[in-house]
N, C-alpha and C positions, 0 to 999 in steps of 0.2 A: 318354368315349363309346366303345362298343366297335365295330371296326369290322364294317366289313358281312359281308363272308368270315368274319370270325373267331366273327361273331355265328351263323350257317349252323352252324357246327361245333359251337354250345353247345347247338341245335337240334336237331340230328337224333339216333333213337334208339339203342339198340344194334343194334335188329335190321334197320336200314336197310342195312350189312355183308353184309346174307344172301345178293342179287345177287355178290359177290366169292367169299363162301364157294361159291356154287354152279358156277363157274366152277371153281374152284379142283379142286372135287368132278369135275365134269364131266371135266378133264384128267388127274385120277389115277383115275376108276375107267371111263368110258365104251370107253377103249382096252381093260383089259383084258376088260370084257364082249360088247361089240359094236367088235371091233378095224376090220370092216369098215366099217361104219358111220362110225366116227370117220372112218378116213381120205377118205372122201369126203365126209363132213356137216362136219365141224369149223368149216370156216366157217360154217355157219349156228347153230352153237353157241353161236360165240364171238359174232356179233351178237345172236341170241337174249338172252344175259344183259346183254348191252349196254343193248338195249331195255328190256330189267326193270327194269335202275336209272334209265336217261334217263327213260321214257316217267311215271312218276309222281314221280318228279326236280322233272321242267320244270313237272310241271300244279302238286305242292306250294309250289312255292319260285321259278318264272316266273323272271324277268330273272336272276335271280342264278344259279341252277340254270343257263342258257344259259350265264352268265359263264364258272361253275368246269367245266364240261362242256366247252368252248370252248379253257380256257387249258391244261386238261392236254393236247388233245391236240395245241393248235398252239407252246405251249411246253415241253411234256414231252416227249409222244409221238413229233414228228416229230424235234426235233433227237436223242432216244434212236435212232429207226430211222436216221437220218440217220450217227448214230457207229458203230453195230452191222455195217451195211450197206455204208459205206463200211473197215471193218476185214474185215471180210468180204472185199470184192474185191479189194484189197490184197494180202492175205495169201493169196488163193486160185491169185493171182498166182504166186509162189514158188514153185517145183518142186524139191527135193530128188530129184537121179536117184544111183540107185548101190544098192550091197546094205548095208541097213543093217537087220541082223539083231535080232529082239527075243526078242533073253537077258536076262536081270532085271538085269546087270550096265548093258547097255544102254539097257533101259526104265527104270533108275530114273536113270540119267544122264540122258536126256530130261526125266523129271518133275522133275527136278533144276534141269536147267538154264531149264527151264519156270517154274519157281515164281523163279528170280533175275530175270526177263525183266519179268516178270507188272509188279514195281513199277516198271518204268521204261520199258514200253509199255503199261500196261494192260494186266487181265487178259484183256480181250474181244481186244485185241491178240496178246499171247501165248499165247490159247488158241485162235484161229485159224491160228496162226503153225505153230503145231506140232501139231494135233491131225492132220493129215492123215499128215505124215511115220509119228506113232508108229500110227496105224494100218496104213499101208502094214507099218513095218516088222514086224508083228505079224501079219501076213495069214497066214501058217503056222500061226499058234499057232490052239488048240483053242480055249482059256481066253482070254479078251480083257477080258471086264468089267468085271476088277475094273482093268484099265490103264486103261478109261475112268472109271471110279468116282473113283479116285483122282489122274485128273488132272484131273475136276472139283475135290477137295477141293483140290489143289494148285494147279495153275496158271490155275483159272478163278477163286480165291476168297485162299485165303489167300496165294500168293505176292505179291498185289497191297498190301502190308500199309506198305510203308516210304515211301512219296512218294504225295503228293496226285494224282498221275497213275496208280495202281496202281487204286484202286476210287471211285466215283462221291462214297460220303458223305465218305472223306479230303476229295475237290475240293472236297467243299461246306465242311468246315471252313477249308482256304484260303482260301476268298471269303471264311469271317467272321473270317478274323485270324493265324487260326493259321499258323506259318512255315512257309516250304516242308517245311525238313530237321528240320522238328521230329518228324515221323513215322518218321524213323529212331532218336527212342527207345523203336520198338514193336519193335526187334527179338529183347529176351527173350523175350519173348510168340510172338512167329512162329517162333522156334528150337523155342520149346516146344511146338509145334504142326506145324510141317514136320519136325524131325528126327523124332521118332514113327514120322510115317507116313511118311515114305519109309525108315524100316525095317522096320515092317509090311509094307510093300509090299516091298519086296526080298526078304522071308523068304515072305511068302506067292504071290511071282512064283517064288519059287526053287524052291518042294515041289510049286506047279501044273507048271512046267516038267520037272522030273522025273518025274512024274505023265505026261503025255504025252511023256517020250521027247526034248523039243523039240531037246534039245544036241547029242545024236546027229544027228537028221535034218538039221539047220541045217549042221551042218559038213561036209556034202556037200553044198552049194548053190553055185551058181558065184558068184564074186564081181566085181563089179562096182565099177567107182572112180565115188566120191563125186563131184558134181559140182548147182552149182546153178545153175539156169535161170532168170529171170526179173528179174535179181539188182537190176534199180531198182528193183521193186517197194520193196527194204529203203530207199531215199531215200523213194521216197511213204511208205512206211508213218511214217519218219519226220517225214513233214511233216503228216501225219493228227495225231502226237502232239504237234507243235508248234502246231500250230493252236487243241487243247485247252488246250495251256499258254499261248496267247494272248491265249486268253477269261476266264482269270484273273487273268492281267497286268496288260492294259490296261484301261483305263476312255474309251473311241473315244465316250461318251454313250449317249442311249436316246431310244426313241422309244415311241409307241403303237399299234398296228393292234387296232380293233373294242374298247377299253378297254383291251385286252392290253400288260402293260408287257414290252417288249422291250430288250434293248442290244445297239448296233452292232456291241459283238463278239462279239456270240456270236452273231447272225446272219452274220459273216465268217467264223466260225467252219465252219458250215454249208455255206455257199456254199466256202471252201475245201476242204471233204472230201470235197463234191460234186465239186469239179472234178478230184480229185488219183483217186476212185472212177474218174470218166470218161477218164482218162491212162493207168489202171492197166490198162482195157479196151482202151480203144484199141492199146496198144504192147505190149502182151503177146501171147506167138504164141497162136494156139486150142491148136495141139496139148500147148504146157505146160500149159495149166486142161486140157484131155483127159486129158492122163496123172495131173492131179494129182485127178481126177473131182472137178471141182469142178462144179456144180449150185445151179440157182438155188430147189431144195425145200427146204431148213433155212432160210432166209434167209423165204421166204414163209411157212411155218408160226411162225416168231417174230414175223413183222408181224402176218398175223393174229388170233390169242390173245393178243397182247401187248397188241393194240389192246382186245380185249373186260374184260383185265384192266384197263391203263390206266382206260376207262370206270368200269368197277365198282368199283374202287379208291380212286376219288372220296370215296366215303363214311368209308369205315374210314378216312382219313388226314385230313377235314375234324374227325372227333372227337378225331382225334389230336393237332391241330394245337390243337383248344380249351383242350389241357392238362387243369388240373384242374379247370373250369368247365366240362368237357364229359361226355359219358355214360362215358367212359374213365375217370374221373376217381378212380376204384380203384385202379387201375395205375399213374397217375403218382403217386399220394399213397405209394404203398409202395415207391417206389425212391430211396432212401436213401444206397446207400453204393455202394462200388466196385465190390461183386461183385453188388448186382441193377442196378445200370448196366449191367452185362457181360452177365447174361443176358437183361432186358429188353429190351435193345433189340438185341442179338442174336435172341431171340427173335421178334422182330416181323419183325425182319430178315429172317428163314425163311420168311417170308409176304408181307409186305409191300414198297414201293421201300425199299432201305434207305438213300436219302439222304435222305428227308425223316425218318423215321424218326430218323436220326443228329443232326440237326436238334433233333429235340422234345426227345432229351434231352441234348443240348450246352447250348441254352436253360436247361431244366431244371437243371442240374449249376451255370451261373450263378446262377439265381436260388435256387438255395436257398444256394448261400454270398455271394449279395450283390455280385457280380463285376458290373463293365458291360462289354458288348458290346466298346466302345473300349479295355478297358486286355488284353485278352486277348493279343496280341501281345505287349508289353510283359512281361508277367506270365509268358508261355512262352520269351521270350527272356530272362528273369533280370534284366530294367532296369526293374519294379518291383516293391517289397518287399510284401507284401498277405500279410496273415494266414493269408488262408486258401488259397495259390498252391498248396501241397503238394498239400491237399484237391483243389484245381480239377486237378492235373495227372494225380491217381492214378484220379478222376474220369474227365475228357478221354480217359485210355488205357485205360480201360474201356469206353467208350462206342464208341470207335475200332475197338479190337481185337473187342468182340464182333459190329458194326455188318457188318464184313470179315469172318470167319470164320465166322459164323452164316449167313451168305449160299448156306454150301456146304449146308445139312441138307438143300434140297430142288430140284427139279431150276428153282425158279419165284422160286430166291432170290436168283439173278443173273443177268441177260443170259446168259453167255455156258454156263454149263448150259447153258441150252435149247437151243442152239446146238450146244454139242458134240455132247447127245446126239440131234440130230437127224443131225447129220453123221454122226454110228457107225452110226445105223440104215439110213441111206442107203446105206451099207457094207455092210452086213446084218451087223451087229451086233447081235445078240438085248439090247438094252440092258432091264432091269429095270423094270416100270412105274411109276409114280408114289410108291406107297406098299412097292415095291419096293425103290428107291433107297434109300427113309428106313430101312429093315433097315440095311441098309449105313452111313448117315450116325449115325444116332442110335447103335449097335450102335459102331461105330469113333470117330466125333469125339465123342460124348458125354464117354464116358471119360476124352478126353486135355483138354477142356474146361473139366471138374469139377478137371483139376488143375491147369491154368492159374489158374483161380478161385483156390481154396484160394493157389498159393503167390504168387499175383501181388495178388491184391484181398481177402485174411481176415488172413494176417497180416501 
């Protein structure tokens, strides 16, 4: 018997997606045409397309439609705003005071040390941590965008690449098996992706800073000694990531609210980031969030459009989740091998959560070599012998690596994008609009992707 949720998803058609796509549309072209508009409509936007999905949702498909409408937001939505939110004020906390100058030498040590961070606090983590410093320290310069472009590519997406604490779909392979440290054999893959660009980026901060003069004018600035302000924030932040790592640990049981399958720890989970958010406010001076202009506008502009995706998102990921019994069923029937593992679900990734996502085809990648769910650990720890362990692993790091790095193509394909680039623009940061960005993205990581591909997943 197939079950009831699952049965939804073999239901619904392609073009029931279209609410997502329109949103989608809405945030990359409404800015650039009616820039004023958006910013003071957006909210009504983003519930606008909400309503499109929900309101013939609930009349199509009644009780169940309530369900899946219900659980994304009070088991997706809120504990996502919940982690975002509380990384956020944490790390807004932090004050780096002193003159920290951004010469390419500088900013690509930043993006540097950004992208090693990213896997062992999260990237939402480490791109809050540090997006403010490298803008501060770039306030001279002419040229800024591409230092935010690229520490999107870097430290919001692909540094998160080596520990199930780095990006959202690793944690979820965690929960089904796979070992912590086992993520640390994606680091060919990440070398062949960060060292690239943070030489692109060196070379092309280096001819922009020439270009403007920067070296000269910099080295007549008075200099100021290094010095950081806030410095428990670094313990809470810590214990924001410990919390994470709790909810995958432990198994504290589970309970119901309104159907909704819940567990106790990842509601502790919650409630601790909450409280550690509330500590971070309380014991931090104002004048360090002053000086570090920290603002509560990037944080409300990702709840809101987050939430109208969430809703709308419903659909595209209930077809997703049907597999190959659903309208998707195209898609999943043509991913075969290692290298449309990588862009598949990469690509999805660029649009879509990319943990459930990561999900469909980790699934997937079992069941077409025959693996069960329970022998996965086993099988990535080398204690048992199974045929097809090779297939399943070269598999697994395709699915992994594209799930994580596909996430940077668009500004909607990871949390903490949107994030940063709301923070830059708060700055007044001329940041690229929607279909802007993707010049940048497809134009830069495509390239270095395609040869990922080729030497990692053909031969």
């Amino acid at each position: 018997m197939v079950p009831e949720h699952e049965a939804l998803g073999r239901q619904l058609p392609l073009w029931s997606g279209l609410p997502f796509v329109g949103i989608l549309l809405s945030i990359a072209v409404i800015p650039m045409i009616a820039p004023i508009f958006w910013h003071h409509h957006f909210p009504k936007v983003s519930i606008a397309w909400s309503l499109v999905l929900a309101v013939p949702f609930v009349i199509a498909y009644r009780g169940e439609a309530v369900y899946q409408l219900s659980h994304i937001v009070l088991a997706d939505y809120i504990p996502f705003l919940i982690l975002i939110g509380g990384l956020f004020i944490v790390s807004g906390g932090i004050y780096l005071k002193g003159t920290l100058v951004g010469k390419p030498v500088i900013n690509t040590a930043m993006l540097l040390i950004g992208t090693v961070l990213a896997s062992w606090m999260g990237t939402t983590g480490a791109a809050m941590l540090l997006i403010r410093p490298v803008i501060r320290a770039n306030k001279a310069r002419r040229y800024k965008v591409h230092t935010i472009v690229f520490f999107i590519f870097l430290v919001a997406n692909i540094g998160g690449t080596l520990t199930p604490l780095g990006d959202p779909p690793l944690f979820l392979g965690f929960l089904k098996g796979v070992p912590f440290f086992w993520t640390l054999h994606l680091w060919p893959q990440m070398l062949m992706a960060a060292v690239p660009l943070l030489v692109i980026y060196y070379v092309l901060d280096t001819i922009l800073a020439r270009k403007e003069k920067f070296s000269q004018q910099s080295d007549s600035t008075g200099q100021e000694k290094l010095a950081v302000h806030g410095w428990h924030n670094f313990l809470l932040l810590l214990g924001v990531v410990g919390a994470v790592l709790m909810s995958g640990s432990l198994d504290l049981g589970s309970y119901s609210l309104f159907g909704i399958h819940f567990t106790y720890q990842s509601t502790l989970r919650d409630i601790l980031i909450v409280i550690l958010a509330l500590v971070s406010l309380a014991t931090t001076k104002k004048e360090h969030r002053a000086a570090n202009d920290f603002g509560w506008a990037p944080i409300r502009e990702v709840a809101i459009l987050f939430f109208g995706i969430f809703i709308t998102i419903v659909a595209p990921l209930s077809i997703l989740r049907a597999g190959i019994n659903g309208s998707g069923a195209f898609l999943i029937n043509a991913v075969d091998t290692p290298a449309r593992f990588f862009w598949a679900s990469g690509g999805l990734s660029s649009f879509l959560d990319n943990a459930p996502t990561y999900l469909t085809f980790f699934n997937l990648a079992l069941g077409n070599l025959g693996i069960n769910t329970s022998d996965v650990t086993a099988i990535l720890n080398s204690q048992l012998h199974h045929p097809a362990a090779a297939q399943f692993v070269r598999d697994l790091t395709a699915v992994s690596t594209g799930s994580v790095f596909m996430g940077a193509m668009t500004y909607i394909g990871n949390a903490p994008n949107f994030m940063v680039r709301s923070i830059a623009e708060e700055s007044k940061i001329a940041m690229p609009s929607f279909f802007g960005y993707m010049i940048w993205s497809v134009g830069i990581l495509i390239p270095i992707f395609i040869m990922i591909s080729i030497i990692s997943y053909v031969f």
